[in-house]
N, C-alpha and C positions, 0 to 999 in steps of 0.2 A: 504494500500500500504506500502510495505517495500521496502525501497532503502539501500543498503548496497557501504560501500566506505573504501575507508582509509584516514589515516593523512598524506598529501602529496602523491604528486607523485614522488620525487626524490629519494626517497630511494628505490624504488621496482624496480625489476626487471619482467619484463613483456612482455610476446610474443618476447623474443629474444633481446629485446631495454632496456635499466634502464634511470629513470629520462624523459622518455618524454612523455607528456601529450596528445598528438594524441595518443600514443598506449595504455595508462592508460584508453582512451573514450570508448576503446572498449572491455574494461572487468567490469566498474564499472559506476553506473550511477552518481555517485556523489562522491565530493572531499572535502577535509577540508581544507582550507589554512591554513597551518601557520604563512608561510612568514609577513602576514599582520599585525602577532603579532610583530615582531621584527622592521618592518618600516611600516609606510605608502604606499602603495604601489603607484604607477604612474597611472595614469588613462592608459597608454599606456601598462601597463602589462594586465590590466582583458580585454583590447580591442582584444589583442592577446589571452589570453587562451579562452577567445569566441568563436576566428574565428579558433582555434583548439580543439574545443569539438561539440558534434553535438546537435541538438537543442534541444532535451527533457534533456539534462544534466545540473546537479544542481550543485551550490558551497555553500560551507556553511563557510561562511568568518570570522576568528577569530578575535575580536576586538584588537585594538592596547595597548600596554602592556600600556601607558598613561593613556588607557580610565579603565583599570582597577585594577591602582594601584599597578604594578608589578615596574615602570619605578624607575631606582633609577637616582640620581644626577638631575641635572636642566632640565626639559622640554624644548626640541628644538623649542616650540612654543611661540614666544614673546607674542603673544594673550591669551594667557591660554588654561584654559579648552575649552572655546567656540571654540578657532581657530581650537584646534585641534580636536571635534566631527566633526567642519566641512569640513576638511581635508579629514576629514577618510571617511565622507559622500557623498563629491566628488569623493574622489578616485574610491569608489564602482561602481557610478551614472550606468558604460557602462554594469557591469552586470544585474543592475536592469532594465534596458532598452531591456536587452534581454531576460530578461524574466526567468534569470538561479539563482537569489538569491535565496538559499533555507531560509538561516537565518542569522543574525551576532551573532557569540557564544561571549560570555562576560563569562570568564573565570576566576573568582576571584582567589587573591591567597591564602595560608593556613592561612596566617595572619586577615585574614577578617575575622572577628566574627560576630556573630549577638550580635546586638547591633545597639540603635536606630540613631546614627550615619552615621552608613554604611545602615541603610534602607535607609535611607536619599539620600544616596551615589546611592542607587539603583534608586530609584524615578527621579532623575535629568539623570541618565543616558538613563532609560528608556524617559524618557519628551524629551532629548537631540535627541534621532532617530527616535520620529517622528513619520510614518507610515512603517517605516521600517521594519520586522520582528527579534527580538532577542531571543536569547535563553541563560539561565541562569545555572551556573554552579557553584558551590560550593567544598571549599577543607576544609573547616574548620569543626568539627562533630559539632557544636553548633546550628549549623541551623539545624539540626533533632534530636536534640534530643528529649527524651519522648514530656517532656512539651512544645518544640516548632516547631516541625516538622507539626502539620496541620495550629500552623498559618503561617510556613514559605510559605507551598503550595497553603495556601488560601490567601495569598499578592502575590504569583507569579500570581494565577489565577486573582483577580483582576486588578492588573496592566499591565497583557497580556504578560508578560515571557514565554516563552515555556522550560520546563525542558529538561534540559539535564542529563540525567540519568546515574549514574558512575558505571562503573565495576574496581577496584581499591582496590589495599592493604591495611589492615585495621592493619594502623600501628600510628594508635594513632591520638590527635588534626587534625592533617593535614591532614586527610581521611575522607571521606561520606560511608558513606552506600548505598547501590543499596536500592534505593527508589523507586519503582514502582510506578506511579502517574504521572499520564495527568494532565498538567496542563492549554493546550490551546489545544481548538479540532481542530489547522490544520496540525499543526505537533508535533512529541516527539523525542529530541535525545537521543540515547544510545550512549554512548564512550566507548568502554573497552580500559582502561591501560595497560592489564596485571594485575598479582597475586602478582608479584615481590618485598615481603615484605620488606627481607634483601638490598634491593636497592632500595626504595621507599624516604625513608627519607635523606635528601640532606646530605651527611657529604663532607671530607676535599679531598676525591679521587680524579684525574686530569680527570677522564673516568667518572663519577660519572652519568651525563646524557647519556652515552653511555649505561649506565645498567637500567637505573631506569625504561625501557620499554620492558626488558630481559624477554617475558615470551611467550611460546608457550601453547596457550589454548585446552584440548584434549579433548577428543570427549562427553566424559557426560557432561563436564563445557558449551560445546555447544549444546549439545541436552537441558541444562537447559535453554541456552539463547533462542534457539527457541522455546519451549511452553512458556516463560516470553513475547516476541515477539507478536506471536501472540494473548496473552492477550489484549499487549496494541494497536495492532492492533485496536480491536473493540471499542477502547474506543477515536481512533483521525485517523482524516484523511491520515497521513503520520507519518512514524516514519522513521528515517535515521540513520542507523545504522554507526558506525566509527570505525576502526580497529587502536587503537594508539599504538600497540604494534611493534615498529619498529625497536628496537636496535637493533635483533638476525632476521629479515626478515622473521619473522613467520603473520607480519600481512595480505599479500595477499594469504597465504595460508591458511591462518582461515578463513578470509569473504569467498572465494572462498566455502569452506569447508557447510560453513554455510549459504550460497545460494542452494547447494546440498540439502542439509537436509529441508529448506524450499519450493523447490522446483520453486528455482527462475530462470527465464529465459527473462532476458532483451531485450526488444524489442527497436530499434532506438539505438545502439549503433555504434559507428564508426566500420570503417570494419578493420577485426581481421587480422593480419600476419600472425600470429602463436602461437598457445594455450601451453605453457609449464603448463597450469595447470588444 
């Protein structure tokens, strides 16, 4: 099974509406939050996009920038670390009740090296969620390279990480490589970035995030994704595709592009307005 999505729903523009999540349900079976990275979310936000997504729809909920070392200045949680995996774990509870959590992506940042430190860091986060499902993401090349890339796969695999697989600039330390590898047989994420070398690496520009997702992917870079696809198809139950290319609004029109080509036709999806694509 392939589920294809994108990052957010506020930035697309779809069936005539932009930003709303009822008409997002019925072009995509699955969504990435990111909100969740920036705050904790209220139990009373996943309560609502529940009761506006239809029931085979999946979220795949971004960990909180605390849980993974992004947060700068003091943590808003007087309790520490513990208060806040618990925070985060309440907040979630009403999606997992209905049955729509695909995964929580734990998104390291470029500064996380391998180094047995940060395994460490990994082990207590994973121990921290419990029976939850996570999926593990890397910006740093340390963790693939030559000498350490199968044992970084075979501690994801032991530990129960589901990869999150990168399509991203390959603009030095702060980039991965597209790693093809399962690493848990229920589900595998892909995330395409975007190509967007020259806007990749953070410099001093006021737009700087407005660009770093600058990239529209053309049709052989997606003809390559779909046979990589259906590779890893056979090798895990689900894989959930993510289109994070947002700045320039080319990312609902590549998944769109890229469900064509695989010949996907979503069943159970909320009912459509009107198709602008």
């Amino acid at each position: 099974m392939i589920n294809i999505g994108l990052a957010g729903w506020g930035d697309h523009e779809l069936g005539g509406s932009r930003g709303k999540l009822r008409e997002y349900g019925a072009h995509f079976p699955v969504v990435e939050v990111d909100t969740s990275f920036y705050a904790i979310q209220p139990e009373r936000n996943y309560i609502k996009w529940n009761q506006e997504t239809p029931d085979g729809f999946g979220f795949i909920i971004k960990a909180y920038q605390g849980m993974t070392g992004h947060l700068r200045g003091e943590t808003p949680f007087a309790g520490g670390i513990g208060e806040m995996f618990e925070a985060f774990l309440q907040s979630i509870r009403p999606v997992q009740e209905a049955g729509k959590l695909k995964t929580v992506l734990f998104q390291y940042p470029p500064w996380f090296d391998c180094c047995k430190a940060n395994v460490d860091i990994l082990r207590d986060a994973r121990e921290r969620m419990g029976l939850v499902p996570v999926a593990l993401e890397f910006r740093h090349q340390s963790w693939f390279t030559e000498d350490m890339r199968d044992k970084t796969l075979a501690f994801m695999k032991r530990e129960g990480w589901m990869h999150s697989i990168c399509d991203e600039p390959q603009a030095g330390l702060g980039s991965v490589p597209t790693v093809l590898e399962v690493t848990h047989p229920e589900m595998t994420m892909v995330r395409l970035h975007g190509r967007n070398v020259g806007g990749w690496v953070q410099n001093n520009e006021a737009n700087w995030r407005d660009v770093r997702y600058l990239y529209n992917y053309n049709r052989q870079e997606l003809l390559e994704w779909k046979n990589w696809l259906l590779q890893l198809q056979e090798q895990t139950r689900e894989v959930c595709v993510v289109f994070n290319n947002n700045s320039g609004g080319h990312a609902a029109g590549n998944a769109k592009e890229l469900m064509a080509m695989l010949g996907l036709d979503y069943e159970g999806l909320a009912p459509r307005q009107l198709d602008l694509f």
